[in-house]
C-alpha positions in Angstrom: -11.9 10.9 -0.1 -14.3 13.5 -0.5 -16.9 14.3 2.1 -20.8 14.3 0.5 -23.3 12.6 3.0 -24.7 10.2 0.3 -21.3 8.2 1.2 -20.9 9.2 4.8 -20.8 6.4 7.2 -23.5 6.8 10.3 -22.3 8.9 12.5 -20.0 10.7 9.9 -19.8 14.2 10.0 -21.0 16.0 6.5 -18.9 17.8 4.7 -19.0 21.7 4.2 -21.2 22.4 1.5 -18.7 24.3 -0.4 -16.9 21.2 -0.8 -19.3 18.6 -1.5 -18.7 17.4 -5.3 -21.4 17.6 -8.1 -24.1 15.0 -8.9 -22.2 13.8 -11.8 -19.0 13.0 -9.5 -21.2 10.7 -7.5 -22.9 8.8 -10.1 -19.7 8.4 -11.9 -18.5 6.9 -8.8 -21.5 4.6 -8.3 -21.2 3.6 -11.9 -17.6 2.3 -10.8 -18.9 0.4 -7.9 -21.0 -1.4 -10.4 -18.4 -2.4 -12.3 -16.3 -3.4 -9.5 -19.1 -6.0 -8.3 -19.3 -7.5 -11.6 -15.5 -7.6 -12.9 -13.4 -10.6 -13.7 -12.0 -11.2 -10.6 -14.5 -12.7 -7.8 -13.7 -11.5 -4.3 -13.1 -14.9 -3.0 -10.2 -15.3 -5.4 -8.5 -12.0 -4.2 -6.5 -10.7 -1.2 -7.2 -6.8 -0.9 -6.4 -4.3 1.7 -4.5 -2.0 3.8 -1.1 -0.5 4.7 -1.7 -0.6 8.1 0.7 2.2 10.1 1.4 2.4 13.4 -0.3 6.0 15.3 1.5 7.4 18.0 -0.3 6.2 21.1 -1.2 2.9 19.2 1.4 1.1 18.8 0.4 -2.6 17.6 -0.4 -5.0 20.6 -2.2 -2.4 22.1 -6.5 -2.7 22.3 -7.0 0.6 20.0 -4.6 -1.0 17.2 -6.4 -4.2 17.6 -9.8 -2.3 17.1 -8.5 -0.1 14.4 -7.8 -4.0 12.6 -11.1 -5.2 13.1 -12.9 -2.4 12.0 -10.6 -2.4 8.9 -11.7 -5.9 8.3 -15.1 -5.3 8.5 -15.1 -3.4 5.4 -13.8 -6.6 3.9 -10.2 -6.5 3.7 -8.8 -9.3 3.4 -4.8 -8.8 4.1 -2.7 -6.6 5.4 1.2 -5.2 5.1 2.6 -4.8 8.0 5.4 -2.2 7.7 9.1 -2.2 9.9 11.1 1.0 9.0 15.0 0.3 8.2 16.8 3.9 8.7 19.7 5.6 6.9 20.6 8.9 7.4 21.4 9.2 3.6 21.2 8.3 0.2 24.5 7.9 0.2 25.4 6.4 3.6 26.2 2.8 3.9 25.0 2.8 8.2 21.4 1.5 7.0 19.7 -0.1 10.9 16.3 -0.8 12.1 14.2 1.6 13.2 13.2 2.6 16.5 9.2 3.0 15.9 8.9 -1.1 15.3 11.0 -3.3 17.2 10.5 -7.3 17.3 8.0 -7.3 20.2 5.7 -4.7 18.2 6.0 -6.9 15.1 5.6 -10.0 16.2 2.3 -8.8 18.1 1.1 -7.0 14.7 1.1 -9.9 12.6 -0.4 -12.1 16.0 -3.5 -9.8 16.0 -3.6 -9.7 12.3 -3.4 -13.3 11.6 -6.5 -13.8 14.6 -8.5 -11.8 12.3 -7.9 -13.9 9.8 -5.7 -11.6 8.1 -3.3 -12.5 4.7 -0.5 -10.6 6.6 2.6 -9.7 4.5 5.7 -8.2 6.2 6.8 -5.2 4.2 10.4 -3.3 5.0 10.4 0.3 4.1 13.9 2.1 4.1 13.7 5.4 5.5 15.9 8.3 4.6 15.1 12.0 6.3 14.4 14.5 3.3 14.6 11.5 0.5 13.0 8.3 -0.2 14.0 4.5 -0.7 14.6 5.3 -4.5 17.4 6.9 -3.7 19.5 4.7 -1.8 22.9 4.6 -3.8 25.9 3.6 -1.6 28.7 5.8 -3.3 31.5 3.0 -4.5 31.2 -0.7 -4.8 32.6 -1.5 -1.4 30.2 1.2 -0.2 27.1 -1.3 -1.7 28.8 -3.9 -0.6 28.8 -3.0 3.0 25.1 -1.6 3.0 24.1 -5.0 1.9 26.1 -6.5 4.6 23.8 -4.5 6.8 20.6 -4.5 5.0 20.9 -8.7 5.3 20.9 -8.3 8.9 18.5 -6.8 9.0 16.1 -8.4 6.4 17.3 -11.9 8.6 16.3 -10.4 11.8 12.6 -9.4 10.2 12.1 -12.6 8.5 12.8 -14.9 11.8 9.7 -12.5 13.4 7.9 -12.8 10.5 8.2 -17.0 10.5 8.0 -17.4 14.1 4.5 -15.7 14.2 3.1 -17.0 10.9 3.4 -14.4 8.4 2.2 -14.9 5.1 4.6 -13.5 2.7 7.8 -10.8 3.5 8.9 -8.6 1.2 13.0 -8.4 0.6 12.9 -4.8 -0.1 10.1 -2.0 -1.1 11.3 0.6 -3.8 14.8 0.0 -3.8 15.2 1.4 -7.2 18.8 2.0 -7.4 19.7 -1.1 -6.1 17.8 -3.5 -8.1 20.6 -4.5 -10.3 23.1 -5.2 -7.5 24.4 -9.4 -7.4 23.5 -9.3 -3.8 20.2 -10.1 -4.1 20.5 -13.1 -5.2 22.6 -14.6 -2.0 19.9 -12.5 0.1 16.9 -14.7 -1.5 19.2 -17.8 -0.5 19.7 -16.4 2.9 16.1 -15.5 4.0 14.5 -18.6 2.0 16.6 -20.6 4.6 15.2 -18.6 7.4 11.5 -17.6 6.3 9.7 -20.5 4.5 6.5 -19.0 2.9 5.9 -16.4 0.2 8.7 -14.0 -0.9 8.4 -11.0 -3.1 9.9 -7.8 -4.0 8.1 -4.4 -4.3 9.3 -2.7 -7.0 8.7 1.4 -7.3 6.2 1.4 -9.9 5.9 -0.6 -13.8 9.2 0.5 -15.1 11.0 -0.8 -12.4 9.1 -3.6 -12.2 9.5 -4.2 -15.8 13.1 -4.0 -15.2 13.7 -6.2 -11.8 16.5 -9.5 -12.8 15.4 -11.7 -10.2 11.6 -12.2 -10.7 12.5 -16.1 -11.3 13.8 -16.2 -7.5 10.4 -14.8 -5.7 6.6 -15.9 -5.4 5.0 -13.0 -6.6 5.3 -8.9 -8.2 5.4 -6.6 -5.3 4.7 -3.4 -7.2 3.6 0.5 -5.4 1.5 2.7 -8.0 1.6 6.4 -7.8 2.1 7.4 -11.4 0.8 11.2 -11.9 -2.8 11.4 -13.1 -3.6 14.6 -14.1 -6.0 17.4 -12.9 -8.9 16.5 -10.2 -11.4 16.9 -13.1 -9.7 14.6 -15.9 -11.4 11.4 -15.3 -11.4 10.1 -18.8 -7.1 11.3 -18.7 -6.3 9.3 -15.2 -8.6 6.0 -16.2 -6.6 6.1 -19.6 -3.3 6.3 -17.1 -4.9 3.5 -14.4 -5.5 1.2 -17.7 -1.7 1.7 -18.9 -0.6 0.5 -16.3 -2.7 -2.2 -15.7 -2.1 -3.9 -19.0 1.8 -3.3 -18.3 1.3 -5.3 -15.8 -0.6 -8.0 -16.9 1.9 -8.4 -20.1 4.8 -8.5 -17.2 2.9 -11.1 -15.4 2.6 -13.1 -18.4 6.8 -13.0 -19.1 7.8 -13.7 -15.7 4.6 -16.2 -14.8 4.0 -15.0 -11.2 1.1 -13.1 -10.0 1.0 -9.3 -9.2 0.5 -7.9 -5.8 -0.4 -3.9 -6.2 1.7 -3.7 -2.6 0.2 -0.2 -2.8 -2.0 2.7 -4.2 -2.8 5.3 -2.3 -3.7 9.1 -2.4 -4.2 12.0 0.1 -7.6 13.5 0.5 -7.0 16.7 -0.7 -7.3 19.2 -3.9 -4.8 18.6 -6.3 -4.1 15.2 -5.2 -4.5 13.5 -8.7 -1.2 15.5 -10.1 1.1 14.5 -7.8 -0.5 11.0 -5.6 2.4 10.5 -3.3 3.2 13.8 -2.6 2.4 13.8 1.5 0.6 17.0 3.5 3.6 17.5 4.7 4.9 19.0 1.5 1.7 20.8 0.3 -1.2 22.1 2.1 -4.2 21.6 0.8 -7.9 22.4 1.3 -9.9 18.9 2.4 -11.6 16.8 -0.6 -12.1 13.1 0.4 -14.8 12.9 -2.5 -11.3 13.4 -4.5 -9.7 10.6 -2.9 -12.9 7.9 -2.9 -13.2 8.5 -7.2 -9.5 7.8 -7.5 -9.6 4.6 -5.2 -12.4 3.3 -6.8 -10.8 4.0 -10.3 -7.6 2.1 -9.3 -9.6 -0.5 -8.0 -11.8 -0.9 -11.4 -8.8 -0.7 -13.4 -6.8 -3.4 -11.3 -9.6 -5.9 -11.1 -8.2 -8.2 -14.1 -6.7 -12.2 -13.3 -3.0 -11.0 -13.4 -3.2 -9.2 -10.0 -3.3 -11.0 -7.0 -4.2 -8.2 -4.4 -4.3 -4.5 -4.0 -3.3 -3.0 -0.9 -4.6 0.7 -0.3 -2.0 3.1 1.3 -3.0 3.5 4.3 -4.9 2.6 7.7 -4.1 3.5 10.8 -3.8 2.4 14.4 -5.7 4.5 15.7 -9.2 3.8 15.6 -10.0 7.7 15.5 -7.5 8.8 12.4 -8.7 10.4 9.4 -11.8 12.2 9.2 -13.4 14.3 6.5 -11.5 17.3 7.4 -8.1 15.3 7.2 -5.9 16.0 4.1 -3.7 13.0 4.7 -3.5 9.2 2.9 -5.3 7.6 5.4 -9.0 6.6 4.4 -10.6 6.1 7.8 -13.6 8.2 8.9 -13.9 9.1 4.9 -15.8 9.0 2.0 -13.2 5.6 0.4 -14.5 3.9 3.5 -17.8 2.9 1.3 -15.7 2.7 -2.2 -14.3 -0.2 -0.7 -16.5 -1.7 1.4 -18.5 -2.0 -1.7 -15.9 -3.7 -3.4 -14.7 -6.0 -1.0 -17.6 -6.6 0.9 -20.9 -5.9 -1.3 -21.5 -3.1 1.0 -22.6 -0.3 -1.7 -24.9 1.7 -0.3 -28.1 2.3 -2.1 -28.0 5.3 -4.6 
């Protein structure tokens, strides 16, 4: 999000000057707050909010993650995806096991504080794979595949017996398992956690193309999708809106062919120059001068673009544990202490500030 005091928080420091964006940025931002209050979709009817990720120091159970949740939910969200890491070392390794930032205790408190704030609280696996991504996973023969799924059940079992015994909303079997997606083991693994976990099940594909391309649709709830399609330079408003629609009416045709909802399990985009080109590219891979104004127009783009009947909830990568994260002068996804803050309090909780 970009810093400009007009969307500062009390208390909030200002941005440098130098980096405070024009007039026309902010009225263009306003103008899609406006739209946002008077779109299809009525609040009441929809189930946005965060990633929330556990800060070192903050793990979940503890009393700064449970203020870090209720400040989130005074902005209005209304769910949350809570996230256990599965770890490989990689792509091609079938030794997939849980991580060690998240075990059952720290779950099973996350969605308890969660779901006393009257949280929507979906449980959301993420494979992790040092120097690659989920995509990637691709076990390098069949028996190769069929042991990491051997595994992977496990694990997904173990998860969903957390995420039932504390009340969970809705799991997810996998997040942006792209290579995988047309494996026969999914099937049995729906069986297996549908005996275990007893509410909503979805899948979150990578972005519309695999989502268009997911077989087993018919088995779940819900379209878990995550959105980070490249949207052009910082300036090209009129080229990323043009992008944001795109998908948005993909989505909607794929919601009509597979009747299910969508669940945007996740749009997100650092606070920093350049941002737009590449949206999940991290600070760890580029550094980048500070521009949360950046971040807030892109967010409330998505948000404008998404607000149609077809999708269910939007859930902005991400919010932290720690109550203190973020800041204007922070380059990274998170959205505390910035600018996006307002964008979507004003969209989830008619909180627009006055122009």
């Amino acid at each position: 999000m970009n810093g400009g005091a007009r969307w500062c928080l009390p208390g909030m420091p200002k941005a440098p000057r130098h980096r405070s964006p024009s007039f026309r940025r902010r009225l263009v931002a306003l103008s899609t707050l406006i739209l946002l209050a008077t779109g299809q979709a009525t609040q009441a009817q929809r189930l946005d909010g965060f990633n929330v990720i556990a800060a070192e120091g903050h793990p979940f159970g503890s009393a700064s993650a449970r203020q870090a949740l209720k400040t989130a939910r005074a902005l209005g969200a209304k769910a949350v995806a809570v996230i256990p890491f599965l770890w490989q070392p990689t792509p091609s390794s079938e030794e997939i096991v849980r991580g060690s930032d998240m075990g059952d205790a720290e779950l099973a408190a996350a969605i308890r504080d969660a779901r006393a704030l009257g949280f929507f609280v979906l449980v959301k696996p993420h494979v992790w794979v040092p120097g690659s991504w989920a995509g990637a996973v691709e076990p390098g023969s069949e028996a190769a595949w069929r042991a990491w799924f051997t595994r992977y059940r496990v694990e997904i079992l173990r998860i969903a017996r957390v995420a039932q015994a504390e009340g969970a909303d809705a799991l997810a079997l996998g997040t942006e398992l792209t290579k995988a997606i047309g494996r026969p083991e999914w099937l049995e693994l729906t069986v297996a956690v549908r005996a275990v976990f007893t509410r909503e099940l979805i899948y979150v594909a990578h972005d519309l193309k695999e989502a268009e391309a997911v077989p087993f649709w018919d088995r779940l709830d819900a379209i878990g999708v995550s959105l980070y399609p490249p949207l052009g330079s910082d300036e090209d408003r009129a080229g990323r809106i043009a992008t944001m629609q795109g998908v948005a009416e993909g989505l909607d045709r794929l919601a009509k062919r597979v009747d299910k909802p969508v669940i945007v399990a996740e749009i997100g985009v650092r606070s920093a120059v350049g941002a737009a080109a590449k949206p999940w590219e991290s600070a760890e891979e580029r550094v980048a001068r500070a521009d949360p104004q950046l971040q807030a127009d892109l967010l409330a783009d998505w948000l404008g673009a998404l607000n149609r009947p077809s999708v269910r909830s939007v859930l902005v990568w991400r919010w932290l544990t720690d109550p203190r994260a973020g800041g204007v002068a922070d380059t990274d996804f998170t959205v505390q202490g910035k600018p996006a803050e307002r964008i979507l309090m004003c969209a989830w909780a008619a909180g627009c500030a006055k122009p």
